[in-house]
N, C-alpha and C positions, 0 to 999 in steps of 0.2 A: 504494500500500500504506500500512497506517496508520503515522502515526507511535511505535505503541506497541509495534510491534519492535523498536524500540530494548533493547526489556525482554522477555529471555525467562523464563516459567519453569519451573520444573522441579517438578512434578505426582506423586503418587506413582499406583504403576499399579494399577488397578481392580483390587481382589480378586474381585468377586463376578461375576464376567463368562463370562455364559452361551454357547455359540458355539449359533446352530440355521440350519437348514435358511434361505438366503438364497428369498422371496416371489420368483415371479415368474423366477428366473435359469438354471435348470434346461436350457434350450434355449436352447443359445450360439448354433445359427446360422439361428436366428429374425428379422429383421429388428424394427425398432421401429415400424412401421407394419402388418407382422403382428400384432404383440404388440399395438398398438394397436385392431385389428379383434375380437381375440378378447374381449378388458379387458369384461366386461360391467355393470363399475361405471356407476353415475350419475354427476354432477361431483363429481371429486374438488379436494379442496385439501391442497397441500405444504407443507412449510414449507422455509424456506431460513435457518440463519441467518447472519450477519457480524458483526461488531467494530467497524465505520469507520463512522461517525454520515455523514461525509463524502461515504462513496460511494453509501449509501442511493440518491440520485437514479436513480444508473447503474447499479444493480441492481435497482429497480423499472422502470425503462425497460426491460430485459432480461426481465423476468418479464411485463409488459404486452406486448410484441412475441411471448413465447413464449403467452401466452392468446389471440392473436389467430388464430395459428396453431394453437394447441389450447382451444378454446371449453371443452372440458371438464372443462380443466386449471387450477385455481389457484392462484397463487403467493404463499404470505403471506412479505413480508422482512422477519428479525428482526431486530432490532440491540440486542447487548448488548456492551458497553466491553470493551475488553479483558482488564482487571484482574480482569473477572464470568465473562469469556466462556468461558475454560477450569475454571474450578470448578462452573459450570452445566453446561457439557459433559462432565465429571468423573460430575458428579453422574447426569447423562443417561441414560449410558455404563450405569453402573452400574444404572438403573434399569430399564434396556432400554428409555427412551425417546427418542432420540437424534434430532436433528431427521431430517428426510429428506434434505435436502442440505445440507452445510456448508461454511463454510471452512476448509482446514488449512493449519498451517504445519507445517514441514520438521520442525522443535524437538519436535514430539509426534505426526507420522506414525507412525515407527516402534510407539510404543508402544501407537496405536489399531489399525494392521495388526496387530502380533502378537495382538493379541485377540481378533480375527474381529470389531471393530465398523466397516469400511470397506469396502465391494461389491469384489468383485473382478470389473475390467469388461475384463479382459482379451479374451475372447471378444466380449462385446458391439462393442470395438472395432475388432474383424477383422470382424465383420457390418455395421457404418454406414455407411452411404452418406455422412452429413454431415460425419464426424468424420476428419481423416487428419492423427494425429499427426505427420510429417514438415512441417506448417504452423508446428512452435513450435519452438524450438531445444532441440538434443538436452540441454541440462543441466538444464532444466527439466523436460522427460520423463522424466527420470531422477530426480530431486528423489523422487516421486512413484510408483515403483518399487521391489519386494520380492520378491525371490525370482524374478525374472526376470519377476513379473507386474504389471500397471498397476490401480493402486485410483484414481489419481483424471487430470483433465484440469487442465492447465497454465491459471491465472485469469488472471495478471500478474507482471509481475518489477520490480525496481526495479535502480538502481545507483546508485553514490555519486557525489556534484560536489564540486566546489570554490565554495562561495560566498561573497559578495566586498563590502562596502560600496561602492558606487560611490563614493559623498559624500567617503569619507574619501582616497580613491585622486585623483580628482578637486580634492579641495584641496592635498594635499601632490604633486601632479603629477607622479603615477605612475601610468603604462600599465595598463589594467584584464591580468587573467591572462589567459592563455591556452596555446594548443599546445606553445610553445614551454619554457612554466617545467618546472626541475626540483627537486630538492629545496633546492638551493643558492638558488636564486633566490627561492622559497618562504622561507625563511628570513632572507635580505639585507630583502627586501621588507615582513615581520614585524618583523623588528626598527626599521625606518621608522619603522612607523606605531602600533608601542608607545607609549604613552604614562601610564608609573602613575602620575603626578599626577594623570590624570582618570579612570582606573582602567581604561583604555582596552587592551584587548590583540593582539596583530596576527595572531593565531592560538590556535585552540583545541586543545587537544591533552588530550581527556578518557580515561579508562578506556573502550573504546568496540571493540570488534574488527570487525562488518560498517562502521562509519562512521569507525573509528579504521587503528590499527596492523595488522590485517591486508591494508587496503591498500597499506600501509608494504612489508610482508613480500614480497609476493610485485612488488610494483615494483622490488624489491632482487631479484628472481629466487628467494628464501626460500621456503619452505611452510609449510604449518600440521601437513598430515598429507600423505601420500604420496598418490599417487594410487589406488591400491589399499585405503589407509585401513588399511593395517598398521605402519606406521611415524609417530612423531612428526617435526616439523621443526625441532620449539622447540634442539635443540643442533646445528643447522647455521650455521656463520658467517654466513649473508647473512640469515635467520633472527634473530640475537642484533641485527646490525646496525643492525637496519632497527629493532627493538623498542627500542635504543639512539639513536637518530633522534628514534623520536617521546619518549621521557621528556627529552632534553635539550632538547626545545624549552620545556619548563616548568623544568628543574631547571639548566639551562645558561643555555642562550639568553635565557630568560625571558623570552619573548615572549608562552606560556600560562599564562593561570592554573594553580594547583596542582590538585594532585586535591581538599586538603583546602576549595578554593574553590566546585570544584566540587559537593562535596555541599551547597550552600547556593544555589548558582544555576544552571539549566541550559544546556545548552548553544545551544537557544532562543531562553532570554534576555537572554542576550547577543547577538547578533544582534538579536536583535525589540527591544533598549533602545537600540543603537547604542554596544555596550562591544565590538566587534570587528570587526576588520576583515576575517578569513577565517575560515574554517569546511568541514569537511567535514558532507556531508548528506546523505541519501538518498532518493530523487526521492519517498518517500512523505509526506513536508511540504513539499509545493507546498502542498496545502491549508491548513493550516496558514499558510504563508508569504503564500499571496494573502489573508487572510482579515485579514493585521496592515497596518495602514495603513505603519506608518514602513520595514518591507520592503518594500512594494509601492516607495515614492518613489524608497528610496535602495539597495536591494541588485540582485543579479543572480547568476547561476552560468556557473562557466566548466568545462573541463572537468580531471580531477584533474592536478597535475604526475608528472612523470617520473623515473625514477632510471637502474638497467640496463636499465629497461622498461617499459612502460606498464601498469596493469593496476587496475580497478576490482571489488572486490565486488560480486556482483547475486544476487539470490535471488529467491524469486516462490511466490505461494501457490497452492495448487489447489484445487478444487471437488470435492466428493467424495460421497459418497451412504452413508449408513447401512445397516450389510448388514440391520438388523432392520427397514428401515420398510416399511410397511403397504401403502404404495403404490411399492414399486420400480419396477416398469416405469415407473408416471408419472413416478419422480423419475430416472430414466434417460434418459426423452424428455428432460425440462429439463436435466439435465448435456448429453446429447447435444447440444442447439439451444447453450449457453454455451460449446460449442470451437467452433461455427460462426464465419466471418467478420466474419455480420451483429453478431453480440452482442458481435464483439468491437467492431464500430467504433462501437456503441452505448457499449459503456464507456468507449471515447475521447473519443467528441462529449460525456460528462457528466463528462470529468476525472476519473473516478475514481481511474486510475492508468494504467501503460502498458501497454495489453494483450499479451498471450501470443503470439498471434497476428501470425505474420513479415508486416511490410510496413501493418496498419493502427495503427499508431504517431503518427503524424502529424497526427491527430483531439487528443490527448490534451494534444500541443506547442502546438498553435492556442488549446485552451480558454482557456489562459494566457499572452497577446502581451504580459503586460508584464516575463515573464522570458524569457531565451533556452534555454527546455526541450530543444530538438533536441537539447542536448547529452547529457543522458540516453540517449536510446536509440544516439546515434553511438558511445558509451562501451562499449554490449554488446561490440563488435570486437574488444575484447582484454580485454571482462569473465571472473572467474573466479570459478565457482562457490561459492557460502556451503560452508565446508567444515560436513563433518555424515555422522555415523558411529550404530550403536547405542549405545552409549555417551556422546554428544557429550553429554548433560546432564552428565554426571558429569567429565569433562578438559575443561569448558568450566567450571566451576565451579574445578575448580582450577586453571584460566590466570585466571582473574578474581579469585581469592584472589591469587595470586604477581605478576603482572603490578600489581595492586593496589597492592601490597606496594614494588614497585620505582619505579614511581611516588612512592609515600610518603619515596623514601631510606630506607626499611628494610632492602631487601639489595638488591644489587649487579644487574647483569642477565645476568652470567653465572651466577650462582648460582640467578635465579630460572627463569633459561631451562631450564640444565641440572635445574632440580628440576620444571619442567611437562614436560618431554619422557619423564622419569624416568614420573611418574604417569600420563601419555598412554600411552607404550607398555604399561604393565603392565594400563589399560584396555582397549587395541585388542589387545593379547591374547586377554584373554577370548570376543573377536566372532569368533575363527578356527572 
């Protein structure tokens, strides 16, 4: 997945958004090889678009494998940044021109299903012979679910690590991470191999919630939102704890740079200059990572530390199809063939990211033998869902203001907890 989840945003929702009669969807228990016989078009071409310059490779490999299988069918793959990607598809939306298949993520699902601009393939998926959702993990499935029905197919998921300067571990002869560390350790070990003479720091501790502190949270046994997503977690002790954890590794321990450091240099870059020695990151900049010489030499990832319990962030995007495009049935075949097997181990063999798809994983690990990737998907085991509600733009906006804030020594972290749990709930209210 790209590195530029890191950055979500918050889009306002299309006024001018027409709902009509979905092409082609009319007959749920049609197969796609009937629909395929009846299709009296000449060759058609789709478009797909993505965000990740990165993965282009392993998504045209996927579009060329499904042309081969369908001569009829062309795949054009788009790729706009992700900064473009949601105000082009804003724009799209609005204009009733919407690609035929796209990538979504979690952060603006909600808002494209409410508007009738996402197929609902719920039917189709009770008809396919190819597709059998019990192949991807139930969180993912569900990522991707409204109203009890399915708009899109599970792409990939990512999780966070723990990664580690070898170099620096190595000189001052200290044991690389592993299984064993917990948070106490994580910290002893930080504070080693700080060094602010060279401006050197032993850990990163940014404003950051899938790569930060909510893996803090729920390691401390904490939540963010209940599981029902009626309740905030932000005023539970283990909760406040864990959010107290990670700001005292900058304001305490001072083994992190500040937040106000961080707006001047990322977290990246540190790593990629050789200014840290650990880091949390999320398996979507490997790319990234293999691509910078001085991480290929000297870094590696291990898998995250421990507290009450083990637990890592993972989320994961889906492929989805435009309820207005022109060619639905065609762009139904191509989602249908991308929850296939084949395309996923296609996405693997090209490193794109780690596929959706239980059990071909292991393509994705291989691409990259000069870090130890296995650990990403070993981490799923006790990964815990990207929290994400109808509202989450709106109480994710105000955890990133307060949370901000406490980081800065502005106010305290009971203050800031109890005033996001405040705003959360009186959000997740509203979605009853």
């Amino acid at each position: 997945m790209s590195k530029s989840l890191k950055k979500f945003l918050a889009i306002a929702t299309c006024t001018t958004l027409i709902v009509s009669a979905l092409i082609g969807c009319g007959s749920s228990g049609t197969t796609s090889s009937t629909n395929a016989k009846n299709t009296k078009k000449g060759p058609v071409t789709i478009t797909y678009a993505i965000w990740d310059k990165n993965q282009e490779p392993g998504m045209k490999a996927i579009a060329d494998a499904f042309h081969v299988k369908n001569p009829s069918i062309t795949v054009k793959v788009e790729v706009t940044p992700w900064d473009q990607y949601w105000t082009k598809l804003e724009a799209a939306a609005t204009g009733g021109a919407l690609p035929d298949v796209f990538w979504m993520h979690i952060n603006n699902f909600l808002k494209y299903q409410s508007n009738g601009m996402i197929m609902d393939i719920t039917d189709k998926l009770k008809s396919s012979k190819d597709v059998d959702l019990n192949n991807f993990p139930k969180g993912l499935v569900e990522l991707y679910k409204a109203d009890g029905k399915n708009y899109g197919i599970p792409k990939d998921y990512d999780t966070i690590g723990l990664w580690y300067n070898k170099t620096m571990f190595d000189n001052a002869k200290i044991p690389y991470p592993d299984a064993t560390w917990d948070w106490n350790k994580l910290v002893e070990v930080s504070k080693k191999l700080t060094d602010k003479s060279k401006g050197v720091y032993g850990f990163l501790a940014p404003y950051s919630d899938q790569e930060g502190f909510w893996n803090a949270i729920y390691q401390n046994k904490g939540y963010v939102t209940s599981p029902d997503k009626t309740k905030s977690g932000y005023d539970q002790a283990a909760t406040k704890e864990a959010v107290q954890w990670w700001v005292d590794l900058s304001n305490k321990h001072k083994v992190s740079p500040t937040v106000q450091q961080f707006a001047d240099t990322s977290t990246a870059q540190y790593l990629e200059s050789g200014k840290v020695a650990m880091a949390y990151f999320g398996s979507w900049m490997v790319s990234e990572f293999k691509g910078n010489d001085y991480v290929k030499a000297n870094c590696d990832v291990a898998v995250m530390p421990h507290q009450k319990g083990k637990a890592t962030i993972y989320n994961g995007l889906g492929n989805v199809v435009g309820a207005k495009s022109k060619n639905a049935e065609e762009s139904w075949k191509f989602l249908e063939f991308m929850g296939t097997k084949e395309a996923n181990e296609l996405q693997a063999s090209n490193g794109s990211a780690i596929p959706a798809y239980k059990g071909t994983e292991k393509g994705w690990a291989e691409f990259s033998p000069e870090f130890n990737l296995k650990v990403y998907p070993e981490m799923l085991d006790y990964g815990v869902i990207y929290m994400n509600s109808k509202t989450a733009p709106k109480w994710q906006e105000s955890q990133k203001t307060l949370i901000t804030k406490i980081l800065a020594n502005q106010i305290t972290v009971e203050e800031g907890c109890t005033t996001i749990a405040k705003e959360m709930n009186e959000f997740l209210a509203t979605e009853k």
